[in-house]
C-alpha positions as CSV (number, residue, x, y, z in Angstrom):
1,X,64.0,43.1,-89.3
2,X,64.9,40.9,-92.1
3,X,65.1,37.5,-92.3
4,X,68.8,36.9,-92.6
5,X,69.0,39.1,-89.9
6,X,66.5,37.3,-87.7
7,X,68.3,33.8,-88.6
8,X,71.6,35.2,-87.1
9,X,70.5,36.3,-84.2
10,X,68.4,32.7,-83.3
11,X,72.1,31.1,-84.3
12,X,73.7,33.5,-81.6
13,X,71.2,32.9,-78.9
14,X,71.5,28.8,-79.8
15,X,75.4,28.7,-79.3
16,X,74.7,31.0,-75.8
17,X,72.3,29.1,-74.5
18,X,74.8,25.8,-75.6
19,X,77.1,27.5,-74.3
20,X,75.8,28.1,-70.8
21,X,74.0,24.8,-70.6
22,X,77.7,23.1,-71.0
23,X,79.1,25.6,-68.2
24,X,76.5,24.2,-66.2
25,X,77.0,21.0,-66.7
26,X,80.3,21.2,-65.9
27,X,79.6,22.5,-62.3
28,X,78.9,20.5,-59.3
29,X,76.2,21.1,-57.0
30,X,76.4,19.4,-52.8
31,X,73.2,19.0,-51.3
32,X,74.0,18.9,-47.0
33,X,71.7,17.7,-44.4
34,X,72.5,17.1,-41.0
35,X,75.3,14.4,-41.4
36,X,74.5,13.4,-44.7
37,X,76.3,15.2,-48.1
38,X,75.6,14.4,-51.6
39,X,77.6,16.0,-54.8
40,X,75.5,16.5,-57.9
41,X,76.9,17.6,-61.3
42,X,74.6,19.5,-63.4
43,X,73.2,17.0,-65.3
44,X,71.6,15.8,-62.6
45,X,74.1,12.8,-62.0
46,X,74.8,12.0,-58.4
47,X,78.5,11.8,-58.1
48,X,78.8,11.1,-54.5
49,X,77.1,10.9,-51.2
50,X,79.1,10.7,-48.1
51,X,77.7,10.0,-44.6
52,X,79.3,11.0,-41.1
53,X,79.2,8.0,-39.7
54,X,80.8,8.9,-36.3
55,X,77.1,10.7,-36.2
56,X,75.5,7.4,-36.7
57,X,73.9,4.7,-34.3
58,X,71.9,1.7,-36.0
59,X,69.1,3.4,-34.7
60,X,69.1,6.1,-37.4
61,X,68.9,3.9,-40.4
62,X,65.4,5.3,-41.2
63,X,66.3,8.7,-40.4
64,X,69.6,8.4,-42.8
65,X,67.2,7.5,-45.3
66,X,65.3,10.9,-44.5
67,X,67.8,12.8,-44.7
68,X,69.4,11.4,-48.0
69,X,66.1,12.4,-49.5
70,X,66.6,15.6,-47.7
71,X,70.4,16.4,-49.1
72,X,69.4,15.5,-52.7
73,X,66.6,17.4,-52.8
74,X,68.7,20.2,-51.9
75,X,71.3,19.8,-54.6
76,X,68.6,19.5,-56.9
77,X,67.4,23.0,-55.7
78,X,70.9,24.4,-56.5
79,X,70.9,23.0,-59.9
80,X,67.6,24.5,-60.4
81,X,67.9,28.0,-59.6
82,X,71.8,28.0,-61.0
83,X,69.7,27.2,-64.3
84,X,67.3,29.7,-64.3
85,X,70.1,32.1,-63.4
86,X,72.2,31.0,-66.5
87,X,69.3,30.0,-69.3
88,X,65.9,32.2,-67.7
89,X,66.7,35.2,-69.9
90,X,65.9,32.8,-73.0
91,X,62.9,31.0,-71.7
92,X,60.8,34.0,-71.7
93,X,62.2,34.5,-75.2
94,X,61.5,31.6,-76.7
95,X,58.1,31.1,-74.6
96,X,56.2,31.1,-77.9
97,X,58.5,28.9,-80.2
98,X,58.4,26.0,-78.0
C-alpha cells in the first residue's frame, strides 16, 4: 500500500469516527433507580434528574442520595457501551498509534 493511499484511508476513518463521536453526543442517555431518574447526554453532561417525590418521606434523604449515585452510574453505563458500540471497531485499530 502506498502512502497516499494509506493517508486517505486514516482521513476516512478520522471523519467516521468524528462522525460517530458527534452522533453520540447528540443522544441522551436516562439512568433509573427506584424513584430517582437522571438524563445524561453523551458528553457526559447531566441534563436532568427528576425525583418521585410522592415516593418520598424525610426519612429517605440518605437513601435518595444512594440512589442518585445509583441512577447516574447507570446512565454512565449506557454512554459507555453505546461508545464502544459506535467507536470500538477503531480502538483496536488504532491500538498501536496512540
Amino acid at each position: 500500500m502506498n502512502m497516499q493511499a494509506l493517508m486517505q484511508q486514516a482521513q476516512k476513518m478520522q471523519r467516521d469516527i468524528q462522525k460517530k463521536k458527534s452522533e453520540l453526543e447528540s443522544q441522551t442517555f436516562e439512568g433509573k433507580y427506584e424513584f430517582v431518574k437522571v438524563l445524561f447526554n453523551g458528553k457526559r453532561e447531566m441534563i436532568s434528574c427528576t425525583i418521585d417525590n410522592a415516593a418520598l418521606t424525610m426519612d429517605d434523604i440518605d437513601m435518595l442520595q444512594d440512589f442518585i449515585v445509583l441512577a447516574t452510574n447507570d446512565a454512565m453505563k449506557k454512554i459507555d457501551s453505546e461508545y464502544e458500540t459506535k467507536l470500538g471497531q477503531y480502538s483496536s485499530m488504532l491500538n498501536g498509534l496512540m
